[in-house]
N, C-alpha and C positions, 0 to 999 in steps of 0.2 A: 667183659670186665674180668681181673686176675680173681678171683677166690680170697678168701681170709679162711687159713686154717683156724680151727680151735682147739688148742689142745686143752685134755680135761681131766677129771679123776671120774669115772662113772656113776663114783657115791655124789658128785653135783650135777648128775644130767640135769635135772628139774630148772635148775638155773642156766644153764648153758643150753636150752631149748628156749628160754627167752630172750638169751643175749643174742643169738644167732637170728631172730625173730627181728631186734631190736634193731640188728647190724644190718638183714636184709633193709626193714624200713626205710635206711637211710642208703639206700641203692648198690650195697656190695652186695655181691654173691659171696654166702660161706660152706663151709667142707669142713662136718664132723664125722668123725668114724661108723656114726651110724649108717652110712651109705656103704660101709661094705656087704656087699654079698655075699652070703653062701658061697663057698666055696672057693672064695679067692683067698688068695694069698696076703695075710693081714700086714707083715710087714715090709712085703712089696709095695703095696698100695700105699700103706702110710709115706714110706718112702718116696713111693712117685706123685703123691700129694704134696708134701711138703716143698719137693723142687720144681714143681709147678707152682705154686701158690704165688700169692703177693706178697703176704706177710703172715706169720706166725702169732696170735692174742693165746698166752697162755692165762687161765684160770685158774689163780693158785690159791689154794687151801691145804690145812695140813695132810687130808686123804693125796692132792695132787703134789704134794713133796713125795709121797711115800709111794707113790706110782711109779712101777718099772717104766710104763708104757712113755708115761709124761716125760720122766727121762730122757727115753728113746729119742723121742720127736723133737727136743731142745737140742739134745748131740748132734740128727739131722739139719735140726732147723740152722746151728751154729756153723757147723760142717759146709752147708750152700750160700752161708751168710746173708741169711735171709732175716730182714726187720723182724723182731720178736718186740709185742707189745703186749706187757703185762699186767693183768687186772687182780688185784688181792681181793677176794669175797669172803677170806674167810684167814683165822692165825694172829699171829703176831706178828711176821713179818714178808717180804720176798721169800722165793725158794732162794737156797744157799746161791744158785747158778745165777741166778737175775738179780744179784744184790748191788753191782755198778749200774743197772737199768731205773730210768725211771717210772715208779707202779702208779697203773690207778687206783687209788684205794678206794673202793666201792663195797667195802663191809656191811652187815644186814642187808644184803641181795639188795643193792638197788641197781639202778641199770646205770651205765656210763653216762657221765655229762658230757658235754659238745664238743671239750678240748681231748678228747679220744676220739671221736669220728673224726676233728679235724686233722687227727696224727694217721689215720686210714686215709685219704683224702691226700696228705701231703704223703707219705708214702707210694699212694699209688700214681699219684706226678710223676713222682721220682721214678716208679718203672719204667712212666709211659716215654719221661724222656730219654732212658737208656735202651728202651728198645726201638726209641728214633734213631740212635747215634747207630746202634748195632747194626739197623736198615740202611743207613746212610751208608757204611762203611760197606757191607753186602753190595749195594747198588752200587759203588766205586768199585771195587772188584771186577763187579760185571760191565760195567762200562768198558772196562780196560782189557775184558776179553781173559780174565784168570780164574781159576777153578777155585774157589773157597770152600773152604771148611770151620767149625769155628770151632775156635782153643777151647780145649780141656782145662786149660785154668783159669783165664778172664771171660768165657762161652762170648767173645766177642771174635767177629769174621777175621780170618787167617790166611794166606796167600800160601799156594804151592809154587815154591819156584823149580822149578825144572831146572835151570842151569847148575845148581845146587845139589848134590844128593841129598834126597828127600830133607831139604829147610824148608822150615815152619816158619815164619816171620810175623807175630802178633804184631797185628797193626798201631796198637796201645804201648807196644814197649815193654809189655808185661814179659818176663824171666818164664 
């Protein structure tokens, strides 16, 4: 199963050791930065977490507006266009960045209600049937006996044609 990042401000771990508790309960796996280790490289990892993941649940409060870090990982998460689903525990309003998103408002640390899992839940559909389509297109590829690679810009499978010099041909149409 994909991961749910969580992005956080560290002044709410206390809460976000819950909600990740909360998010396993209901059968996602999540990924907080407390899994880095010594000596790795912090904003490599973040970065290869985030383009892995499923989807991105930011935890905003005003410490998590004022976090470089939190930043960081929204630029990322926007960057791979990756679901960003946002939970307000704490403020007055979204962070400035999440202000056309729709937030859970879950103010006084409660934990999400249903219609947030079911937004994890329909999100992660939505991978599972884009990494059908992307295996379908792979397995026609290979049916057909061609070397695939898949695009840098739609990461969906890409034909090398040979008769060509070196054309790319997204199989989506994608520019």
């Amino acid at each position: 199963m994909d991961q749910v990042f969580i992005s956080y401000s560290h002044k709410d771990l206390s809460y976000v050791e819950k909600l990740a508790q909360a998010i396993e309960a209901e059968g996602f796996a999540t990924w907080t930065d407390n899994h880095i280790r010594g000596g790795e490289n912090w904003l490599k990892t973040l970065k290869k977490r985030i383009n892995l993941c499923a989807c991105v649940v930011v935890v905003m409060s005003p410490d998590a507006e004022d976090s470089t870090w939190v930043s960081e990982e929204l630029a990322q998460a926007h960057k791979k266009g990756k679901t960003i689903v946002p939970l307000l525990i704490a403020g007055e309003g979204p962070i400035f960045s999440l202000n056309s998103l729709h937030c859970f408002d879950i103010r006084e640390e409660k934990m999400p209600e249903v219609d947030f899992y079911d937004k994890l839940r329909e999100n992660q559909r939505q991978n599972e049937q884009e990494m059908l389509r992307k295996t379908a297109a792979l397995n026609a590829l290979i049916d057909r006996n061609k070397t695939a690679y898949l695009c840098t810009r739609c990461h969906f499978p890409v034909e090398y044609n040979s008769l060509t010099v070196a054309a790319m041909t997204c199989l989506f149409g994608l520019p």
